[in-house]
C-alpha positions as CSV (number, residue, x, y, z in Angstrom):
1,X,-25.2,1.2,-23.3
2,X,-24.5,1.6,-19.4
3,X,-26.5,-0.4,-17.2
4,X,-27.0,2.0,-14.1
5,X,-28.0,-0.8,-10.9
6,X,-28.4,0.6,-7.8
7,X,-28.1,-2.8,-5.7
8,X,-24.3,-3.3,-7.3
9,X,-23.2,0.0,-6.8
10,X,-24.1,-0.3,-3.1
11,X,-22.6,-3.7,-2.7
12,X,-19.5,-1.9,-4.6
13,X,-19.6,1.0,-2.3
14,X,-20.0,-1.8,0.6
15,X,-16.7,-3.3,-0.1
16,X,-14.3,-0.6,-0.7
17,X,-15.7,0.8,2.7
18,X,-14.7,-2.7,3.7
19,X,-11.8,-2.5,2.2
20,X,-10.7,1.0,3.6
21,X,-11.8,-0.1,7.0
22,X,-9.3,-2.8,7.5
23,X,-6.5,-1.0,5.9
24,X,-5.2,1.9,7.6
25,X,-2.0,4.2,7.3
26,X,0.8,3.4,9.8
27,X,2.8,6.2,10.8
28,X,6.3,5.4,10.5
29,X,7.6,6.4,14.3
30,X,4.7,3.3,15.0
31,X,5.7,0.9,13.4
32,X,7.8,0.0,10.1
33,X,7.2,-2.8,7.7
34,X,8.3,-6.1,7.9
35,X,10.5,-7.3,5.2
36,X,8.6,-10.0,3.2
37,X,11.2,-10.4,0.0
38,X,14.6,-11.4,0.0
39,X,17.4,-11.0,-3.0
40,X,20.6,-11.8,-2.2
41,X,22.2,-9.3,0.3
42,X,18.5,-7.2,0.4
43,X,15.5,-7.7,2.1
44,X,12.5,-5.6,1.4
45,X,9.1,-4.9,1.2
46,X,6.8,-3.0,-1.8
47,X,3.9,-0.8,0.4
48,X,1.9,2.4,-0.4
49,X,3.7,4.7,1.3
50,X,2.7,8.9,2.1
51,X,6.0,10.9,1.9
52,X,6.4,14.7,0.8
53,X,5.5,14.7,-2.6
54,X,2.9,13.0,-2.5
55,X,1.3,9.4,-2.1
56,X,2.8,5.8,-4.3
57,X,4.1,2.8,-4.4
58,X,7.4,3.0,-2.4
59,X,10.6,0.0,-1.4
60,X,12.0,-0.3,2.0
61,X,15.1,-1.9,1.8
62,X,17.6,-2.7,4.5
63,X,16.0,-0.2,6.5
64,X,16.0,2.8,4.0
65,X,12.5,4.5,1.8
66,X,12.9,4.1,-2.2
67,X,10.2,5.4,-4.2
68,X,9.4,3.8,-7.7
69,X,12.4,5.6,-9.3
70,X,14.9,4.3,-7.0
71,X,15.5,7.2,-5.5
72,X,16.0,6.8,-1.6
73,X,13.9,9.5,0.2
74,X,13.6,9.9,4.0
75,X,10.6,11.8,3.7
76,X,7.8,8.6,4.1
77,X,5.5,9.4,7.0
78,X,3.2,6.9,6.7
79,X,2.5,3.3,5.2
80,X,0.1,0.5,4.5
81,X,0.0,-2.7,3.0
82,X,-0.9,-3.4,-0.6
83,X,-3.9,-4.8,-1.4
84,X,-3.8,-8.4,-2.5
85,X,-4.4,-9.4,-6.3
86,X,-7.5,-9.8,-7.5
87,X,-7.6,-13.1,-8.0
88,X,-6.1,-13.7,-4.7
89,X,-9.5,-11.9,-3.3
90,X,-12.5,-14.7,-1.9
């Protein structure tokens, strides 16, 4: 049975506003990421990125936008970092 408990679903609320307060979206024409993986010839970066169709995971490599599929797009308006893994987290 679910345990409804007010005082952890306020310190739940408390840390995704947290959370959303220190991660904002960077519009591109601000600033770009910095690269923070290397492979060979490529360096890129895996961020959230907002572009046309919508909002995902999205590459930039060697200064050019991939989304998940591969498929280079130069439609990203904005970025942010990904959150760290959980048990990354203090």
């Amino acid at each position: 049975m679910f345990n409804f408990n007010f005082t952890n679903t306020t310190k739940a609320v408390a840390g995704i506003n947290t959370v959303s307060d220190t991660r904002k979206w960077i519009a591109v024409t601000e600033a770009l990421p910095e690269y923070t993986r290397h492979a060979g010839p490529y360096s890129f970066v895996i961020v959230l990125a907002a572009y046309a169709a919508g909002v995902g995971e999205a590459m930039f490599c060697n200064d050019q936008w991939f989304i998940l599929c591969g498929i280079e797009t130069s439609s990203v308006t904005h970025w942010m970092p990904l959150p760290e893994h959980p048990d990354k987290e203090v």
